[in-house]
LOFIKE-751884 format. One record per residue: residue in three letters; z, y, x of N, C-alpha, C in turn; residue number from 1. Coordinates in nm, 4 decimals. Layout:
BEGIN
<node><kolti>ALA</kolti><n_up>Z</n_up><n_north>Y</n_north><n_east>X</n_east><ca_up>Z</ca_up><ca_north>Y</ca_north><ca_east>X</ca_east><c_up>Z</c_up><c_north>Y</c_north><c_east>X</c_east><doti>NUM</doti></node>
...
//
This chain:
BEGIN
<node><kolti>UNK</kolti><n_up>12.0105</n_up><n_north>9.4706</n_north><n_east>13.8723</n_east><ca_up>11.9319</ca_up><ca_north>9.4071</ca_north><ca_east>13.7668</ca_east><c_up>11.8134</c_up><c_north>9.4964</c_north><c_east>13.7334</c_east><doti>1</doti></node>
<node><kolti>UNK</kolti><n_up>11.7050</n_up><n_north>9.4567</n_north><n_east>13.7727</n_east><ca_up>11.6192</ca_up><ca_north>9.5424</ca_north><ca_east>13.7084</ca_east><c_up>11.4561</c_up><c_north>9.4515</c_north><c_east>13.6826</c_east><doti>2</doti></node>
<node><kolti>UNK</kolti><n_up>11.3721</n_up><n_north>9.5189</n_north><n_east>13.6282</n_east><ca_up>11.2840</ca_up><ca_north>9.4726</ca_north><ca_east>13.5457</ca_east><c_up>11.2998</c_up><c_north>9.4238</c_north><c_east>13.4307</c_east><doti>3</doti></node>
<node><kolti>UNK</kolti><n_up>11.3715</n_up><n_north>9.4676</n_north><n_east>13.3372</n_east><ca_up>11.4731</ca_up><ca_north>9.4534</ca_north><ca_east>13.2135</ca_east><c_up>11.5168</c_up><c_north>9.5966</c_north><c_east>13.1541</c_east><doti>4</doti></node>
<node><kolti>UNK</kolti><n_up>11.4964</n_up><n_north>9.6403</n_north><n_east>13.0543</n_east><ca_up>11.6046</ca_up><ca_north>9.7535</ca_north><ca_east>13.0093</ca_east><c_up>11.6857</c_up><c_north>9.7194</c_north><c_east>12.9394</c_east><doti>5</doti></node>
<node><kolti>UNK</kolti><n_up>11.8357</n_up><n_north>9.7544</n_north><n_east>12.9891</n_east><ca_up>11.9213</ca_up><ca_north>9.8007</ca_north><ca_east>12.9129</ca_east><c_up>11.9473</c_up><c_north>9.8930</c_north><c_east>12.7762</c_east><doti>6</doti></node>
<node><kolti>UNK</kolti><n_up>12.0281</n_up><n_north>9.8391</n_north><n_east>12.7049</n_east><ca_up>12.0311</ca_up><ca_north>9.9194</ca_north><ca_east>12.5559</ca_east><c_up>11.9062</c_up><c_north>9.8820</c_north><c_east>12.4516</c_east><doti>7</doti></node>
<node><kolti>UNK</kolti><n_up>11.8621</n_up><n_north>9.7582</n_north><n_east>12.4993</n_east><ca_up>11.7169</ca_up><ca_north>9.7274</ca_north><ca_east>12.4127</ca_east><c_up>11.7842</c_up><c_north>9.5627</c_north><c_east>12.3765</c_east><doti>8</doti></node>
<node><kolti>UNK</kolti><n_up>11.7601</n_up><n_north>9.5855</n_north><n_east>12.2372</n_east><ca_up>11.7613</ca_up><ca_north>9.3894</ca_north><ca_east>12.2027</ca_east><c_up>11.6878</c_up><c_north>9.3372</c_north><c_east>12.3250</c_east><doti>9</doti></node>
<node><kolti>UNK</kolti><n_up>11.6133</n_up><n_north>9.3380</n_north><n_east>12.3631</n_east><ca_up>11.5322</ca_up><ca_north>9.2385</ca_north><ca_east>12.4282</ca_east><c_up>11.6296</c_up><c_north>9.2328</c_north><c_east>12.5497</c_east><doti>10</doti></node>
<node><kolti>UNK</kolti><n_up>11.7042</n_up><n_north>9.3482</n_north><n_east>12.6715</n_east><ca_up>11.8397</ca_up><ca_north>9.3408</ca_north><ca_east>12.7189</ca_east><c_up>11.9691</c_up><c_north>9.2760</c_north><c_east>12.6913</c_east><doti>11</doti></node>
<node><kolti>UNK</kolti><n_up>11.9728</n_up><n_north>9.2768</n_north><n_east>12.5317</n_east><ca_up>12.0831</ca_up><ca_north>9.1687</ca_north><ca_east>12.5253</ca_east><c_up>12.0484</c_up><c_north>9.0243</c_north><c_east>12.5666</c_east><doti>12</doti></node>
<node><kolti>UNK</kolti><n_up>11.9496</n_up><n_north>8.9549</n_north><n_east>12.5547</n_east><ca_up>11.8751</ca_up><ca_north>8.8755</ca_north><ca_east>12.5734</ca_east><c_up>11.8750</c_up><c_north>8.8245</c_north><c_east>12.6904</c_east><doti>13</doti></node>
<node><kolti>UNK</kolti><n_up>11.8449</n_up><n_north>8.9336</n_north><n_east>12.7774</n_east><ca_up>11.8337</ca_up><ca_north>8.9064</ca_north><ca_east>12.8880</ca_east><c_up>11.9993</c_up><c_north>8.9195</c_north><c_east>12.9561</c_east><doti>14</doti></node>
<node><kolti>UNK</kolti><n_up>12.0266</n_up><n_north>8.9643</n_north><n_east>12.9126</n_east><ca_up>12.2065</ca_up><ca_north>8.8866</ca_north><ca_east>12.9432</ca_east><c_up>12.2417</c_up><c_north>8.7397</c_north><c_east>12.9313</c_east><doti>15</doti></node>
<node><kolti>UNK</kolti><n_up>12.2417</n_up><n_north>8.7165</n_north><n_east>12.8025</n_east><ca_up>12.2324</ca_up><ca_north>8.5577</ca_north><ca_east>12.7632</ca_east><c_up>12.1794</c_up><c_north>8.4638</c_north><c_east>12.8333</c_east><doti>16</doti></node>
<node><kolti>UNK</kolti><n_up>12.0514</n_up><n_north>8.5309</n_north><n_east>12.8647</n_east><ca_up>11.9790</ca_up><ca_north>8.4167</ca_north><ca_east>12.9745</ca_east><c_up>12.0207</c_up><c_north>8.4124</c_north><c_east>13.0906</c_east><doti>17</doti></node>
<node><kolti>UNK</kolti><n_up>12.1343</n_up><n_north>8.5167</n_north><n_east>13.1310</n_east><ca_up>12.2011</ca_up><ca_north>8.5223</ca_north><ca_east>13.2332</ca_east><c_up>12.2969</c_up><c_north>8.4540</c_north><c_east>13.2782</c_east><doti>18</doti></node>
<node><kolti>UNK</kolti><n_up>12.3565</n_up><n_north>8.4101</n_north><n_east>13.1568</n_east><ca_up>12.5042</ca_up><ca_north>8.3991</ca_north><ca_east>13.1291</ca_east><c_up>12.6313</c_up><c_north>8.4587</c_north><c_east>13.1027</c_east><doti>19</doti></node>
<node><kolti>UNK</kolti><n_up>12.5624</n_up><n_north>8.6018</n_north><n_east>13.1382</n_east><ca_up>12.6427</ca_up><ca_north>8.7199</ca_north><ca_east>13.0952</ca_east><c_up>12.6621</c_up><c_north>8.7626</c_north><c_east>12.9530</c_east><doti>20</doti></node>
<node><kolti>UNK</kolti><n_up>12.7740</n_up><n_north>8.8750</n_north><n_east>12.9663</n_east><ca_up>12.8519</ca_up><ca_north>8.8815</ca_north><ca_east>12.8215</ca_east><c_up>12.7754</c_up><c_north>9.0131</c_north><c_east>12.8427</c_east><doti>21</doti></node>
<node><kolti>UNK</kolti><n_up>12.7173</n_up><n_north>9.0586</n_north><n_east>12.6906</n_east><ca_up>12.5663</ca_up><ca_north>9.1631</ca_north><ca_east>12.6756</ca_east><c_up>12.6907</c_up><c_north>9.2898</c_north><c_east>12.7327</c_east><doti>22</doti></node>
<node><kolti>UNK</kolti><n_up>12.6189</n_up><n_north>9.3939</n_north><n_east>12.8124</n_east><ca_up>12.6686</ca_up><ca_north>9.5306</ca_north><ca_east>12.8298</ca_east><c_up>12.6844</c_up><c_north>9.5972</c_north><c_east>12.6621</c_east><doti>23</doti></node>
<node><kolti>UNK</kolti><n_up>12.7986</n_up><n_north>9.7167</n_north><n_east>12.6963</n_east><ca_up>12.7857</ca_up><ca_north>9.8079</ca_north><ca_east>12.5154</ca_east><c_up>12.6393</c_up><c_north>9.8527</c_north><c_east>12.4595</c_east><doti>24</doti></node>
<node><kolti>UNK</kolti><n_up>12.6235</n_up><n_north>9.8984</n_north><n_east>12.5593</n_east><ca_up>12.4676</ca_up><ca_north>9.9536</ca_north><ca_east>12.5497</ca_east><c_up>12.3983</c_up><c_north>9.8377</c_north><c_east>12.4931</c_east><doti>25</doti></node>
<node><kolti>UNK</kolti><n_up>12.3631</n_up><n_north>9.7477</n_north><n_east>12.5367</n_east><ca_up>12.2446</ca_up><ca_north>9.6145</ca_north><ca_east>12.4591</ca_east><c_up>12.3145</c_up><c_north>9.5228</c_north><c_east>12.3817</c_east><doti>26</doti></node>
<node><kolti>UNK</kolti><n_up>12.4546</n_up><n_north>9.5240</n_north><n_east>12.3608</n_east><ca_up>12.5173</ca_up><ca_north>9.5087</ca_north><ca_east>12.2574</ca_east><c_up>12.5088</c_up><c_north>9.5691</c_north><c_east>12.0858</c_east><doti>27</doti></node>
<node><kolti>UNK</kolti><n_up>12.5065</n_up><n_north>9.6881</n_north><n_east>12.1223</n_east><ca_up>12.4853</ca_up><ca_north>9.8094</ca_north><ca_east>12.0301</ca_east><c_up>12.3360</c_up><c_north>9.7949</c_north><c_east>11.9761</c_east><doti>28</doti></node>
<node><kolti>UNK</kolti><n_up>12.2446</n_up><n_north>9.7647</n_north><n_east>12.0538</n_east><ca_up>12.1310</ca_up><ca_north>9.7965</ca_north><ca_east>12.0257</ca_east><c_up>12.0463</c_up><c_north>9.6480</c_north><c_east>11.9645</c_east><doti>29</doti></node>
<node><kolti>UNK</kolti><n_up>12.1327</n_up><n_north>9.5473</n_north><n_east>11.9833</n_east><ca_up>12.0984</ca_up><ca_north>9.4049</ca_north><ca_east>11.9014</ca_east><c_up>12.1898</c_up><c_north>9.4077</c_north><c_east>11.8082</c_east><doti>30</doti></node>
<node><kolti>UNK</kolti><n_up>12.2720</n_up><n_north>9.4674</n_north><n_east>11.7689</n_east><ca_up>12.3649</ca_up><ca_north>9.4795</ca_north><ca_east>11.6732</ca_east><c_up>12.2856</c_up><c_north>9.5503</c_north><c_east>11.5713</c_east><doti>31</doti></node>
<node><kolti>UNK</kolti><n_up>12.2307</n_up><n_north>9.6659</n_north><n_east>11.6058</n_east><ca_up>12.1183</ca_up><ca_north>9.7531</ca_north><ca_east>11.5526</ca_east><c_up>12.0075</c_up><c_north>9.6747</c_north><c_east>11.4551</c_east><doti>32</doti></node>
<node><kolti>UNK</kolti><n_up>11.9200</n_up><n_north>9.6309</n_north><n_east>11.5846</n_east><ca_up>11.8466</ca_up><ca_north>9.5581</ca_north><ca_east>11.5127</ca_east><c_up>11.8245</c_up><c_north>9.4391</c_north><c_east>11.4291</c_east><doti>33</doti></node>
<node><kolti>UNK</kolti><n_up>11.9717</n_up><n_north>9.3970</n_north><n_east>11.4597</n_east><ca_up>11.9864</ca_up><ca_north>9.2805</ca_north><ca_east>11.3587</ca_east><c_up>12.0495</c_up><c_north>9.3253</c_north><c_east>11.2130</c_east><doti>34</doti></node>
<node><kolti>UNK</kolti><n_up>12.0687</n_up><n_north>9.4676</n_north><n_east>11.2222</n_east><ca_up>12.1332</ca_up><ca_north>9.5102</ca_north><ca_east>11.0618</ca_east><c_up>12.0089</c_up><c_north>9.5693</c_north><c_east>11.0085</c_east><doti>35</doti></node>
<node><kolti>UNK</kolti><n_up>11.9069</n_up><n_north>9.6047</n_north><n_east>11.0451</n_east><ca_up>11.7775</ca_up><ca_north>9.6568</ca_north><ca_east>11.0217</ca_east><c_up>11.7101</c_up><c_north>9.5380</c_north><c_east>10.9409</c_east><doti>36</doti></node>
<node><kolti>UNK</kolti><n_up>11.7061</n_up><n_north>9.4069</n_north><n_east>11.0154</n_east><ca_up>11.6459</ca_up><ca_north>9.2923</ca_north><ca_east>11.0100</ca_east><c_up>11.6904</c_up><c_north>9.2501</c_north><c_east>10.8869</c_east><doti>37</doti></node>
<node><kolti>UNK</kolti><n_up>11.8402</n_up><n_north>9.2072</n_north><n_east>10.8832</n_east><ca_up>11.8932</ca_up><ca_north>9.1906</ca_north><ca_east>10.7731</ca_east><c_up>11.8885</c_up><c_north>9.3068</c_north><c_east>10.5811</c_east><doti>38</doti></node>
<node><kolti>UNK</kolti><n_up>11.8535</n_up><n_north>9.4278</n_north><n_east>10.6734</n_east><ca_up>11.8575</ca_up><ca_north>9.4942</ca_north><ca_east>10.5094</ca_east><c_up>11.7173</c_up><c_north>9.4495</c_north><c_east>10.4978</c_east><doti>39</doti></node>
<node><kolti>UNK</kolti><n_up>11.5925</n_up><n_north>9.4381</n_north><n_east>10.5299</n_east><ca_up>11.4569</ca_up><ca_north>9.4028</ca_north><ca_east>10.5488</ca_east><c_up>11.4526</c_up><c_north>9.3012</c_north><c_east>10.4681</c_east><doti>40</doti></node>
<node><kolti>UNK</kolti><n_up>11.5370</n_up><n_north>9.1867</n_north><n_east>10.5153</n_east><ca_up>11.5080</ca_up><ca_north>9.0580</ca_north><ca_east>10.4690</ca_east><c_up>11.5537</c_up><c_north>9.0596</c_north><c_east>10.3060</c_east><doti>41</doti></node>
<node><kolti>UNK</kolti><n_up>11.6876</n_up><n_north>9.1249</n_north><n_east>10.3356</n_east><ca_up>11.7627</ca_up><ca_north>9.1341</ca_north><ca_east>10.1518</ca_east><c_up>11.6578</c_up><c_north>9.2288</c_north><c_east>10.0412</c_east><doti>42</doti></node>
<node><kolti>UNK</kolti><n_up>11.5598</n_up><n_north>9.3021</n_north><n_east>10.1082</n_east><ca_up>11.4923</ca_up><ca_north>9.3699</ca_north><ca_east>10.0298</ca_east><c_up>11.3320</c_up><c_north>9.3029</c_north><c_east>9.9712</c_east><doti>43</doti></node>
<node><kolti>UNK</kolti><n_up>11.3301</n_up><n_north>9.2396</n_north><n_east>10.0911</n_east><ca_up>11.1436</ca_up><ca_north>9.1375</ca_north><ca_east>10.0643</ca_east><c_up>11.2590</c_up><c_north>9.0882</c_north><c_east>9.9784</c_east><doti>44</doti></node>
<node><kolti>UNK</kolti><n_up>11.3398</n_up><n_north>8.9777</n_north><n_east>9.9597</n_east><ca_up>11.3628</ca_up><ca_north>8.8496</ca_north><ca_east>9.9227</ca_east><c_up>11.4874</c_up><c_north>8.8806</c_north><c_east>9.8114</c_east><doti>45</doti></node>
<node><kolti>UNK</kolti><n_up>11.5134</n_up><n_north>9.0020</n_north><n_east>9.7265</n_east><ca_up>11.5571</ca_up><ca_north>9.0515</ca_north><ca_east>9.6186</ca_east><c_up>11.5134</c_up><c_north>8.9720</c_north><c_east>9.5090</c_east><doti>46</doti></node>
<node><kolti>UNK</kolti><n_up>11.6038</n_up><n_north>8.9246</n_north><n_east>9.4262</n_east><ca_up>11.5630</ca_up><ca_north>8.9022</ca_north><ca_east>9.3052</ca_east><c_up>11.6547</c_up><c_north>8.9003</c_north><c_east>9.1908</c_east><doti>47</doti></node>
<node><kolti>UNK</kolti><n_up>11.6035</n_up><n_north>8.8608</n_north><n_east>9.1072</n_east><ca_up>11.7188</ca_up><ca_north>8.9025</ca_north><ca_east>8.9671</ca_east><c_up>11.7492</c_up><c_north>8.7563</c_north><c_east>8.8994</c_east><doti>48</doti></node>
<node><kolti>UNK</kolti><n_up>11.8647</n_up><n_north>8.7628</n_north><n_east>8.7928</n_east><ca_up>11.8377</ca_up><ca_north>8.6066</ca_north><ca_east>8.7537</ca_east><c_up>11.8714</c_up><c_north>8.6826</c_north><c_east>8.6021</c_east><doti>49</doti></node>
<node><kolti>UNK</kolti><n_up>11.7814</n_up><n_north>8.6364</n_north><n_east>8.5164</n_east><ca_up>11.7471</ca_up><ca_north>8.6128</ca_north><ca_east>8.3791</ca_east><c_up>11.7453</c_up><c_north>8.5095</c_north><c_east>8.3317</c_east><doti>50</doti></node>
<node><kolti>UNK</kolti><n_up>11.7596</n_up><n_north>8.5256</n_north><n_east>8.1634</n_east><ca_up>11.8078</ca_up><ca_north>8.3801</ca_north><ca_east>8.0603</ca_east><c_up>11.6447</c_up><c_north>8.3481</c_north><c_east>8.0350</c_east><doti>51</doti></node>
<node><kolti>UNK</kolti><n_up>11.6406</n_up><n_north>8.2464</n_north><n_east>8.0883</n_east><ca_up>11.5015</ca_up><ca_north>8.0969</ca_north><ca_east>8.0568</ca_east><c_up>11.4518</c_up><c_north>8.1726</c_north><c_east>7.9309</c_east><doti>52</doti></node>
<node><kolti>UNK</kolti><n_up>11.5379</n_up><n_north>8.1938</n_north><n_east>7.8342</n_east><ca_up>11.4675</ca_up><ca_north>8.2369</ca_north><ca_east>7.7226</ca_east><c_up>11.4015</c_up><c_north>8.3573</c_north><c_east>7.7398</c_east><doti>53</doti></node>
<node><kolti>UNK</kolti><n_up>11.4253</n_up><n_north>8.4030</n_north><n_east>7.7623</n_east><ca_up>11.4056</ca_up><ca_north>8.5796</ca_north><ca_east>7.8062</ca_east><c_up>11.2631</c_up><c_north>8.5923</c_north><c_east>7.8756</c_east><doti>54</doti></node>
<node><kolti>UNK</kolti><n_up>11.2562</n_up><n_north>8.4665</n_north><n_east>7.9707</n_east><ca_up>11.1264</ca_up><ca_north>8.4711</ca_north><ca_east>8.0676</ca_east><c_up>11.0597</c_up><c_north>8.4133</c_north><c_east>7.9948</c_east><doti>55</doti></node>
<node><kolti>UNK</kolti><n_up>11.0473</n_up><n_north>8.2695</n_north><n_east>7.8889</n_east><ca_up>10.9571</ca_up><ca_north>8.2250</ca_north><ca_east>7.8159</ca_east><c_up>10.8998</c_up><c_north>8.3266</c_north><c_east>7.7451</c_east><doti>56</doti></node>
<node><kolti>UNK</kolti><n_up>11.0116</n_up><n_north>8.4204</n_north><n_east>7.6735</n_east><ca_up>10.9780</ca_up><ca_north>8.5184</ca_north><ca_east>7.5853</ca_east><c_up>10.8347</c_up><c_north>8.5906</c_north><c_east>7.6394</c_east><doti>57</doti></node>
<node><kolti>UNK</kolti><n_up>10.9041</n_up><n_north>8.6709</n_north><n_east>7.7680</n_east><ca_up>10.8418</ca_up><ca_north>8.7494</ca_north><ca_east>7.8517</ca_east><c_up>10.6742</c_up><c_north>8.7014</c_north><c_east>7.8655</c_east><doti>58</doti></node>
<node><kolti>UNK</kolti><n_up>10.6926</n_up><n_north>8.5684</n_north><n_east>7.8988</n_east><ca_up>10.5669</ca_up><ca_north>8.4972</ca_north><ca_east>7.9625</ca_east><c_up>10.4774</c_up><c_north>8.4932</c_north><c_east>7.8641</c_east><doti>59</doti></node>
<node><kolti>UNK</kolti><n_up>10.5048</n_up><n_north>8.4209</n_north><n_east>7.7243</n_east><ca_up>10.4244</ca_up><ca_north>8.3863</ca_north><ca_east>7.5924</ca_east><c_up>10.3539</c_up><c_north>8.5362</c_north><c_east>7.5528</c_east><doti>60</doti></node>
<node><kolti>UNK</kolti><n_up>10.4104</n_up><n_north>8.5677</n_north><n_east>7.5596</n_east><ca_up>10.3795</ca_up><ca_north>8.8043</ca_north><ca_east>7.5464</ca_east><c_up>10.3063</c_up><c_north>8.8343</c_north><c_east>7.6104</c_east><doti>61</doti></node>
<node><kolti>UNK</kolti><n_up>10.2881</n_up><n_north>8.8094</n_north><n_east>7.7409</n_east><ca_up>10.2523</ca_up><ca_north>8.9068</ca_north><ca_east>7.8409</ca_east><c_up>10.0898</c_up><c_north>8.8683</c_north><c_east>7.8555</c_east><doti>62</doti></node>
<node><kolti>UNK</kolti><n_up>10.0345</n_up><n_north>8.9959</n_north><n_east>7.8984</n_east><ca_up>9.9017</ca_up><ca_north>8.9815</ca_north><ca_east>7.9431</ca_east><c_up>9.8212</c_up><c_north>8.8684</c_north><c_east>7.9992</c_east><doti>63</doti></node>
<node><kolti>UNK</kolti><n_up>9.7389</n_up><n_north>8.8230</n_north><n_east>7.9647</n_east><ca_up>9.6910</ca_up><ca_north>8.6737</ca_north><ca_east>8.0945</ca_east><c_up>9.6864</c_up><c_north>8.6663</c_north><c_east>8.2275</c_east><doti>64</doti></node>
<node><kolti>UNK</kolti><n_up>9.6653</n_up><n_north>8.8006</n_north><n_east>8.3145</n_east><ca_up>9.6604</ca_up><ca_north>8.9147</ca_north><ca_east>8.4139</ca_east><c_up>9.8276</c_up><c_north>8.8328</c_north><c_east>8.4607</c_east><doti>65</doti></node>
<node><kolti>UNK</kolti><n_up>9.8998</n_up><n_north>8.8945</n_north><n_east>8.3456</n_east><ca_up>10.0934</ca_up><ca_north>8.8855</ca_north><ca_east>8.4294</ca_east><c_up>10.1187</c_up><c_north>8.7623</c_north><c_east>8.4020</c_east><doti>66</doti></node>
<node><kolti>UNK</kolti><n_up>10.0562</n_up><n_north>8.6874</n_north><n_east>8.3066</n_east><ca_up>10.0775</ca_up><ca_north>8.5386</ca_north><ca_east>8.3258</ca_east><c_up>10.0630</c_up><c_north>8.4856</c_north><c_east>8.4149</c_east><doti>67</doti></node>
<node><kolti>UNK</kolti><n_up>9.9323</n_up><n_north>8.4460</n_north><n_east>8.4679</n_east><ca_up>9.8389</ca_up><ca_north>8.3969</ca_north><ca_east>8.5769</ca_east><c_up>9.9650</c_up><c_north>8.4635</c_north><c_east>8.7245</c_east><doti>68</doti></node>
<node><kolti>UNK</kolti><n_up>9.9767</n_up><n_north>8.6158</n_north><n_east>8.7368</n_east><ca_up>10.0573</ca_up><ca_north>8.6096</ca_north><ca_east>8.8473</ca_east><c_up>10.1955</c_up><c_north>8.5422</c_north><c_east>8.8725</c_east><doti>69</doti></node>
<node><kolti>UNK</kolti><n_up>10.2465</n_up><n_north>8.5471</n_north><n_east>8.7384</n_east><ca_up>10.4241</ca_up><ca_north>8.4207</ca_north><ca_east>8.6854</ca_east><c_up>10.3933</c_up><c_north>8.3073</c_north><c_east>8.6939</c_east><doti>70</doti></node>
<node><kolti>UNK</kolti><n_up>10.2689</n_up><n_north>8.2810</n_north><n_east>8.7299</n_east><ca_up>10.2299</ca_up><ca_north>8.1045</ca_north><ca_east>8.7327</ca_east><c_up>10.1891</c_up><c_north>8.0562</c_north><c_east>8.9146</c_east><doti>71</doti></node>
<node><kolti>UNK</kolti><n_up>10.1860</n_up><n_north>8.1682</n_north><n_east>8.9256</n_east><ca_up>10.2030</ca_up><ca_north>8.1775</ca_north><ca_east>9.0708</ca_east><c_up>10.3198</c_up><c_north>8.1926</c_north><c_east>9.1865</c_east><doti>72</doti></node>
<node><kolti>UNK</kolti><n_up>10.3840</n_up><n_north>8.2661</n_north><n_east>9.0772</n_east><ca_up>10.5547</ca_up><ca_north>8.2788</ca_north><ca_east>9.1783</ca_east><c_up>10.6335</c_up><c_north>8.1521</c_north><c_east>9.1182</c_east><doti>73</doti></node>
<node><kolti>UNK</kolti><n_up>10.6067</n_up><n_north>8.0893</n_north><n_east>9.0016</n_east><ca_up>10.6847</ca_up><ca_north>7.9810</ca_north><ca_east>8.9391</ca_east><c_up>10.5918</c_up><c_north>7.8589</c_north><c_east>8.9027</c_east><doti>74</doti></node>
<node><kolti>UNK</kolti><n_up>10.6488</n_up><n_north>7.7946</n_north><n_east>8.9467</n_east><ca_up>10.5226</ca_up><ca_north>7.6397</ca_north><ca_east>8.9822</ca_east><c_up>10.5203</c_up><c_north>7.6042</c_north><c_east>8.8251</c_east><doti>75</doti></node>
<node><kolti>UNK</kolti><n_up>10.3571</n_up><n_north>7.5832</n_north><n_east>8.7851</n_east><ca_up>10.3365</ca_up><ca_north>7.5655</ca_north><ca_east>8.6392</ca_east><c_up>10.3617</c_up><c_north>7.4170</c_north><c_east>8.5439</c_east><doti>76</doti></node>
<node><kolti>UNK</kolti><n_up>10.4024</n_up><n_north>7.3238</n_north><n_east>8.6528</n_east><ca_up>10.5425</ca_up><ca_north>7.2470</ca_north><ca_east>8.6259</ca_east><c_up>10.6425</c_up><c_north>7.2827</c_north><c_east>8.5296</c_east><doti>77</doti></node>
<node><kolti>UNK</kolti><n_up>10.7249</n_up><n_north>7.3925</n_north><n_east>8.5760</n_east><ca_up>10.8620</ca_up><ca_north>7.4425</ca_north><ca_east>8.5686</ca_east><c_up>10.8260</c_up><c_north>7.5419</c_north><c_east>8.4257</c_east><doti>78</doti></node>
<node><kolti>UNK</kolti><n_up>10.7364</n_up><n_north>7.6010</n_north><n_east>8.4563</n_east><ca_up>10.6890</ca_up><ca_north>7.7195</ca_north><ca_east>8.3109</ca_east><c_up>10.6354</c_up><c_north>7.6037</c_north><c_east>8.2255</c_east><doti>79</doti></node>
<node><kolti>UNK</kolti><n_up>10.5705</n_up><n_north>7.5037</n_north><n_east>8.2336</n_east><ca_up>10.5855</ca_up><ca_north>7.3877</ca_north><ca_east>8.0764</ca_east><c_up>10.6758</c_up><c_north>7.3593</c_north><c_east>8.0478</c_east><doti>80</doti></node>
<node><kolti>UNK</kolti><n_up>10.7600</n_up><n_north>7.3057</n_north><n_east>8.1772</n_east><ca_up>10.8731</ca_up><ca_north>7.2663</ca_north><ca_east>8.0682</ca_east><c_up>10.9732</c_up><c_north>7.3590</c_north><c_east>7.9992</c_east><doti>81</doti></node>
<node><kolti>UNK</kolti><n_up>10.9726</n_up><n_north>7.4813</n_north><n_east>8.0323</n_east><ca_up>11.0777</ca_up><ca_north>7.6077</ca_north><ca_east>7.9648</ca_east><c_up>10.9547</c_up><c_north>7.6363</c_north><c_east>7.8721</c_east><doti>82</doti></node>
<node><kolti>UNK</kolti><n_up>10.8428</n_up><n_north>7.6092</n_north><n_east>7.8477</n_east><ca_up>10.7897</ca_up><ca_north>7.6769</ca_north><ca_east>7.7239</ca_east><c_up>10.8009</c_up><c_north>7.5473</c_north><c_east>7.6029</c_east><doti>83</doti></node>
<node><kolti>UNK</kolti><n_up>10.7761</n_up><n_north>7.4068</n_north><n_east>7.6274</n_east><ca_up>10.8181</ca_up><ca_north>7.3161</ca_north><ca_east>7.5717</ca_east><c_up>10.9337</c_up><c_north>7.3211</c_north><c_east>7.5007</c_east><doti>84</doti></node>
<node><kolti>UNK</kolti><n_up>11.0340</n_up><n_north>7.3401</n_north><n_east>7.5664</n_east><ca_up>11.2133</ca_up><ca_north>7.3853</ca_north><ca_east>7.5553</ca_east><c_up>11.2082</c_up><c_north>7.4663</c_north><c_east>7.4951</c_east><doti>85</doti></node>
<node><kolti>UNK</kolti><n_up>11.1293</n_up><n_north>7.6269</n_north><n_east>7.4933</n_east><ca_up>11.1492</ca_up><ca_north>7.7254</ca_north><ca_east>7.3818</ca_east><c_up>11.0841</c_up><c_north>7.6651</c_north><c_east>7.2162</c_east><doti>86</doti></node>
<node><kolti>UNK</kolti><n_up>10.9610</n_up><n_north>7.6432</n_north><n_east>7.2430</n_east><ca_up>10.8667</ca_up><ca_north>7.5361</ca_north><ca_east>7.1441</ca_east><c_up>10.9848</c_up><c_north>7.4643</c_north><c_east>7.0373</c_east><doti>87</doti></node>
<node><kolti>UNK</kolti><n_up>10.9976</n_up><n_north>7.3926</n_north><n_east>7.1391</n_east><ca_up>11.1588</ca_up><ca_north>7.3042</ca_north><ca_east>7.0471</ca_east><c_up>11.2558</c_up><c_north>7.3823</c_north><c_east>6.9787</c_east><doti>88</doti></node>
<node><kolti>UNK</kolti><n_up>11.3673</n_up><n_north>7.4733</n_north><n_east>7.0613</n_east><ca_up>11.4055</ca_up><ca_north>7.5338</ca_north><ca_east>7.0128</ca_east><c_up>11.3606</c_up><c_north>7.6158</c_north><c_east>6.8500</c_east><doti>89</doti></node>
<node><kolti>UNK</kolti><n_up>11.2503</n_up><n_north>7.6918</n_north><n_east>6.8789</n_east><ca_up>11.1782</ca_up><ca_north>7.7764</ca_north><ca_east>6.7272</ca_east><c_up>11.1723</c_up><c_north>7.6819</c_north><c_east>6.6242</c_east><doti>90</doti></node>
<node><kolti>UNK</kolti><n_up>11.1356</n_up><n_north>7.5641</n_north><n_east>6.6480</n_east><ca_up>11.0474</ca_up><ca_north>7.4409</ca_north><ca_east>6.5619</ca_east><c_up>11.1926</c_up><c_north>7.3535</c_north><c_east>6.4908</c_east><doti>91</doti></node>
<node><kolti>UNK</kolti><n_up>11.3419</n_up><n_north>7.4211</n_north><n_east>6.5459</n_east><ca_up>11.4543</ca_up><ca_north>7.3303</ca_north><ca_east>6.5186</ca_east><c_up>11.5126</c_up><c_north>7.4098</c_north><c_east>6.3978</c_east><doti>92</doti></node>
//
């Protein structure tokens, strides 16, 4: 087998396309990179979950600067109607 390396994800790969069951070596090394991949992904795509109130709070407070960017990660749909909902709430 050659024109391929062994012990490289891209080797396990090229097993598969073989039909073969991956060697330890390119086993190990897509095993690798798929736990790399995975802490990567859990770290971009981290987040926290907080009480609606807490973020209205947050939002009504905050700079126009950190508004404008919270109106961007949260569709300004969704931030009327939790500021509506707090609105109500105070006004009850």
């Amino acid at each position: 087998m050659t024109g391929w390396k062994h012990g490289t994800p891209s080797g396990a790969q090229m097993h598969y396309r073989m039909g073969e069951k991956p060697c330890e070596a390119c086993r190990a090394a897509k095993n690798e990179y798929n736990r790399k991949k995975n802490h990567l992904r859990r770290l971009v795509h981290r987040c926290i979950s907080i009480p609606e109130g807490v973020l209205v709070e947050l939002y009504l407070n905050a700079t126009p600067e950190a508004q404008e960017h919270l109106e961007a990660v949260i569709d300004l749909p969704t931030l009327d109607r939790m500021v509506a909902a707090h609105d109500e709430k105070e006004s009850a």
